[in-house]
C-alpha angles and dihedrals in degrees: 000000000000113000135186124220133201124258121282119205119208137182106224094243096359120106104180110181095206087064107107103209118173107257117270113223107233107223115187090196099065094050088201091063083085087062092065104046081066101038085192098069098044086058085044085056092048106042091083092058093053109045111046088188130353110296095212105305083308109156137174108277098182140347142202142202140205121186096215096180142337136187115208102251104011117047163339131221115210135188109212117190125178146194113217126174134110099281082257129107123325096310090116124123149190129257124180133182141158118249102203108196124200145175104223127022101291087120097059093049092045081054089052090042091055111050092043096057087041093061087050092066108287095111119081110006134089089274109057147154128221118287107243108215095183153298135250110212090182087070091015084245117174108202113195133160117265110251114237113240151019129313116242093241089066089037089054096043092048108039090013082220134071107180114217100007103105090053088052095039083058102043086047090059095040086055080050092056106045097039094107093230115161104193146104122035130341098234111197130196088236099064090033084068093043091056089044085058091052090051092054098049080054089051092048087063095058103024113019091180087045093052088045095067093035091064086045089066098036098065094050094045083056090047081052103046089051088060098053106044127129109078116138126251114248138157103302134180091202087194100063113153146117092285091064111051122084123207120201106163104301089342121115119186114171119207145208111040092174090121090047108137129129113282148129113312092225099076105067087052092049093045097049096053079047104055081037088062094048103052078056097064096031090052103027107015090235113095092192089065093106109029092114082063102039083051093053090054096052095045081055094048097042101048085055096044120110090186106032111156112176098202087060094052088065095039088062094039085058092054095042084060094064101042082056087051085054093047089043097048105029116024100033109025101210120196100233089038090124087065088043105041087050091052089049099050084044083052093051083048105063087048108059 
């Protein structure tokens, strides 16, 4: 289950007992969680990756974290801000990153990941993906520069509009898919449907009925699939949705390629008007709240697509519904997950 945790202060160097910080959940499966438990030495860890040569004698004169979310046994997601000057007058100013924390070696092939997409036109330029400063193999630590702006799902749950984002959502996917990248993992349908069959023995154990219809859809969604075989791999986020990209002005940074691998385009577009639908249930109870949207979005991505195949779009949507039943029952546990779990598996239904 993902948790959020509430803010710890910390003084770089400084350990003061009378400091009351919000306890910190060890976790020996994500080396990096002991880091955090001595915020000096997790700024100790950092310091290398900001500063390339001395900037003057500047130095970090406080830092900050936020945990921003951690899943037992993966990960953690971690806000750093310093303070960095030469201890004199009011020069000082402010640096923030991410920390990103993992068990395994996700982080090293995010890195990867990174620099190599960023080298096919994604630095420097409106549509943009986070800089990687570095990574530590030693606690398995991503460092990466914290993306100006606000995400399109606040956007959308505060001003309910976002103009121009959708087109450039679009057109920032569209750059994605046709990059020429080689690089990450070969995904293929066929493993997507074995580890859609895991999820749903998970989900018999909690929701029999659920799990039922879930394997109902599933095996159409594979008879399907076979049909209509035969797209081409190419550089894929396989996570695209509102809570990844990043608006600052006209810039748009997306965030969290920790699922990249080389797959069928359609189903980032598939899996983003389906987390856009469902924002639209969990935060409004009308799933329907966003589809002009959602429509606009689709109109951008398909005049620029060379391969666009409606039927697999729904295919994939199909299949993006019931990875949401897995998050909903079994990851986060909501308390109204039996209604949406229902609406999502109805959903998957009409579809398919």
């Amino acid at each position: 289950m993902e948790k959020a945790l509430t803010r710890n202060i910390m003084q770089a160097g400084c350990r003061d007992p009378e400091r009351k910080v919000a306890p910190v959940p060890c976790d020996p499966a994500v080396p990096g969680s002991a880091l955090l438990r001595e915020p000096g030495r997790l700024v100790e860890v950092l310091i290398p990756l900001l500063f390339d040569s001395p900037e003057n004698g500047a130095r970090v004169l406080a830092s900050r974290m936020d945990i921003h979310r951690y899943v037992p046994g993966k990960r953690y997601i971690v806000e750093v801000e310093f303070r960095i000057g030469r201890g004199k007058g009011n020069d000082a100013r402010s640096r923030r990153v991410v920390a990103k924390l993992y068990a395994g070696d996700h982080g090293a092939e995010a890195f990867e990941t990174l620099q190599g997409l960023r080298s096919h036109g994604f630095a420097g330029t409106p549509w943009t993906l986070p800089e990687p400063l570095g990574y530590v193999p030693e606690w398995k630590v991503l460092v990466l520069n914290w993306a100006k702006g606000q995400t399109l799902r606040r956007l959308l749950l505060t001003q309910t509009e976002a103009p121009g984002a959708f087109e450039s959502g679009a057109r920032w996917l569209l750059k994605l898919h046709a990059c020429g990248f080689s690089g990450g993992r070969r995904y293929t349908f066929s493993r997507h449907l074995h580890t859609l069959a895991r999820w749903n023995r998970s989900l018999a154990q909690v929701d029999p009925g659920s799990a039922g219809v879930f394997g109902d859809v599933l095996a159409r969604v594979e008879r399907r699939g076979l049909a209509l075989a035969g797209w081409t791999p190419v550089p894929t986020h396989r996570d695209f949705s509102p809570d990844h990209i990043v608006i600052d002005g006209d810039q748009i940074t997306v965030l969290d390629l920790d699922e990249f691998c080389q797959y069928d385009p359609l189903f980032d577009v598939a899996h983003f008007v389906t987390h856009l639908r469902f924002l639209g249930l969990v935060s409004y109870g009308n799933l329907s709240r966003f589809d002009h949207l959602a429509a606009r979005f689709l109109r951008s991505y398909q005049e620029g697509a060379l391969d666009y195949c409606a039927e697999r779009v729904r295919l994939h949507q199909a299949v993006a519904y019931l990875k949401l039943v897995h998050i909903v029952a079994i990851v986060q546990r909501l308390e109204a997950r039996q209604t949406v779990v229902a609406s999502l598996l109805r959903e998957a239904q009409l579809l398919v």
